[in-house]
N, C-alpha and C positions, 0 to 999 in steps of 0.2 A: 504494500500500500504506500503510495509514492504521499507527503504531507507537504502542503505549500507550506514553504519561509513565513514564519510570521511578518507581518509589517512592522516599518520604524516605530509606526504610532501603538499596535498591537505590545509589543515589545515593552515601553515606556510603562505603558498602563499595567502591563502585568506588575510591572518592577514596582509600580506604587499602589497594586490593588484596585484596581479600576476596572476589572474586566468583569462581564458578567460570566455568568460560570457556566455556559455554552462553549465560550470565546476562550476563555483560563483552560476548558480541559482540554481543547484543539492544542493551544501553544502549550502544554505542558506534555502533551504525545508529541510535539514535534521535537523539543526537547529533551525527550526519555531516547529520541534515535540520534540525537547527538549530543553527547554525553561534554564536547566541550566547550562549546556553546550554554550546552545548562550551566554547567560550574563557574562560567565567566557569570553568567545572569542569578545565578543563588548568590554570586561575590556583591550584584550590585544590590539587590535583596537585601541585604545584611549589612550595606552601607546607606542603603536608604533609613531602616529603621534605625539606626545613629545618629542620623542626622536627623530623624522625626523627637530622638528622645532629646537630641541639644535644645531643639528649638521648642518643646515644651516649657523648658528652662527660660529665663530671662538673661543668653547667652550673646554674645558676640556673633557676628556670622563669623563663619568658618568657611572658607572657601573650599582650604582641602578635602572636605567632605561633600561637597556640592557631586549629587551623583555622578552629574554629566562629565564632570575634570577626572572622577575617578575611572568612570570608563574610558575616556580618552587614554588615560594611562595604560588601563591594561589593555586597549587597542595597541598601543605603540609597544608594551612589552611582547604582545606574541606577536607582531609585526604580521598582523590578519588582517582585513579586512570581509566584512560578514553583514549583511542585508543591515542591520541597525549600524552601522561607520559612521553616515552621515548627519544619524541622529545623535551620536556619539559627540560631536567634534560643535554641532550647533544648536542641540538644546539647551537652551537658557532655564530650566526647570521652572516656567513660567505657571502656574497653580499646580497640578500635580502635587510634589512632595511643597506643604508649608508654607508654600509663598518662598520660596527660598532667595527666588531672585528681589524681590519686596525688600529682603533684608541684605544685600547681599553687595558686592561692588557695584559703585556708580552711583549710588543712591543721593550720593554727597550734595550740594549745590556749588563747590569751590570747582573752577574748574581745575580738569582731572584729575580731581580727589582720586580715583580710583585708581591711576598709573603709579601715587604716590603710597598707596595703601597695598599694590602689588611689588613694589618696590621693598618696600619692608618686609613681606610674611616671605618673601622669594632670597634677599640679598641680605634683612638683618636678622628675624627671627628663625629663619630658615624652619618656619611653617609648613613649609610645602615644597616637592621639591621639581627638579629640570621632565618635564615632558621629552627633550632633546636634548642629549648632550656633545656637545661639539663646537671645534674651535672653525670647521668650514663653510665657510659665509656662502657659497653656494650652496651645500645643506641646508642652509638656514632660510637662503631665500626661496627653496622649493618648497621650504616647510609654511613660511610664512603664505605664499601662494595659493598653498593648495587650503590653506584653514582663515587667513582671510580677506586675500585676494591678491590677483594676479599683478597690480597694478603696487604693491605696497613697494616703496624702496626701504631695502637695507641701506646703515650710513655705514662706509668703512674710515674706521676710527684710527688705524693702524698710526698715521701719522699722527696722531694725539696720542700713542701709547696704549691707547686700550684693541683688547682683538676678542674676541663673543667667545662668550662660555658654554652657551645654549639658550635655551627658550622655554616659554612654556604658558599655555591658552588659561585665559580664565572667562569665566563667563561678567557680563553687566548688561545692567538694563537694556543699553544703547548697539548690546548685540556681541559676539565672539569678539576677547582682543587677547592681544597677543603681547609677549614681552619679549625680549631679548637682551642678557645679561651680558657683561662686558667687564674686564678685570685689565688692570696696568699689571700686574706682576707684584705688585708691593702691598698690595691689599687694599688698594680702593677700585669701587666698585660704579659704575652707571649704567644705568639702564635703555632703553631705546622699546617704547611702549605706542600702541597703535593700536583704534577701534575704529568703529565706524560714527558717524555719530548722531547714530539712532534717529525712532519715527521722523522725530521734528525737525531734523537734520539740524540740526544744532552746532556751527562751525565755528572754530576759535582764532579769536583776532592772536597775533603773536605775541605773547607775554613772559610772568615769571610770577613764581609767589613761594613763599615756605609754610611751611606748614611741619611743627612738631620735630624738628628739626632736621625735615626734609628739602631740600631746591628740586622745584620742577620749571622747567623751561618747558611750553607747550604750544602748539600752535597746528592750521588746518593746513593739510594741503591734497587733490587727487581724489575730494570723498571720503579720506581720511582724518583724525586728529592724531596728532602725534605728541610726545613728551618725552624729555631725557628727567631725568630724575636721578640726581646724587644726594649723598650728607650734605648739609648745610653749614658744615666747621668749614676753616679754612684751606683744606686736602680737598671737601668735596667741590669748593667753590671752584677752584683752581683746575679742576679735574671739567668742572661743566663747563666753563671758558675754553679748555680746549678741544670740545667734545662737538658744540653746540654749533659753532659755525661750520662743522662739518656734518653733522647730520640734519639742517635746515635745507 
């Protein structure tokens, strides 16, 4: 008995209990003939209800936990791609689990609070970790292409010292963004962050601001918004000067 692939959307809803239970016992026979398939979908199962029990609590969001970033990862560790990939890499877990996105990056009103708040959980708390690890900028720009969009420029920093560590997707309101970490050798760090910028289209004149003693330089361009984002002491300052006029 040959069992159609469940859909992206089928898929999602089982992971947060949404199906009716016609639809739950088709996708769960589909899943009993591929056994690794199920164990990837019982993994996001089991990271959904973690993240339904934080958010019972009066918690911080948590991005690492954000189903959608966790399957991403384990998309990129078993280097598979499988009927749900592109549900994978662009659900914003938009009502399903909690409201999760409600609580989640981008919500801020400063602009790109969120490149400054992916900048910390990624570079100082190391909250979460690289989706892609790698120092090849052509890696990186395939990567950034294919998750979100074909048009994003990489900035190569090499003559500022710094050369990319790897990357890694987070979800926000305004849609998939992406980051890409950057190291001098000596232990400072910047970033190079980019969304879209969502429904209202919402584009930023070119600025600066700190925030908690972060510097984000941020500004539109292609459809895009973009932000470099360093420490705010005198290493990061110095590190964004020579960073900024090369990735504008």
């Amino acid at each position: 008995m040959n069992l159609t692939p469940p859909s992206e959307h089928d898929i999602h809803a089982y992971v947060d209990g949404h199906l009716d239970d016609s639809r739950r016992g088709e996708v769960e026979r589909y899943l009993a003939r591929h056994p690794e398939q199920a164990d990837e979908v019982q993994g996001w199962r089991q990271d959904a209800q973690q993240l339904r029990a934080l958010l019972a609590g009066d918690l911080a969001p948590a991005p690492a936990l954000d189903p959608a970033r966790v399957r991403e990862r384990a998309r990129h560790r078993r280097v598979r791609r499988w009927a749900t990939a592109a549900g994978v890499v662009l659900c914003l877990a938009v009502g399903g689990i909690g409201g999760w996105a409600a609580r989640g990056l981008g919500t801020g009103e400063a602009p790109m609070a969120d490149a400054m708040q992916a900048y910390r959980l990624l570079a100082l708390d190391h909250g979460v970790g690289m989706d892609i690890t790698t120092g090849n900028e052509n890696d990186l720009r395939a990567w950034l292409a294919g998750r979100v969009g074909p048009d994003v420029r990489l900035p190569d920093l090499a003559d500022a010292g710094f050369r990319p560590m790897g990357g890694r997707l987070f979800a926000t309101d305004q849609g998939p963004a992406a980051m890409v970490l950057y190291d001098d050798g000596n232990g400072h760090t910047v970033s190079f962050y980019v969304r879209p910028p969502g429904p209202a289209r919402h584009f930023l004149p070119r600025g600066a601001r700190e925030d908690d003693g972060l510097l984000a330089n941020y500004w539109s361009e292609g459809g895009h918004n973009y932000a470099v984002v360093t420490t705010a002491d005198m290493a990061g300052r110095q590190a964004a000067d020579r960073v900024t006029g090369r990735a504008i």
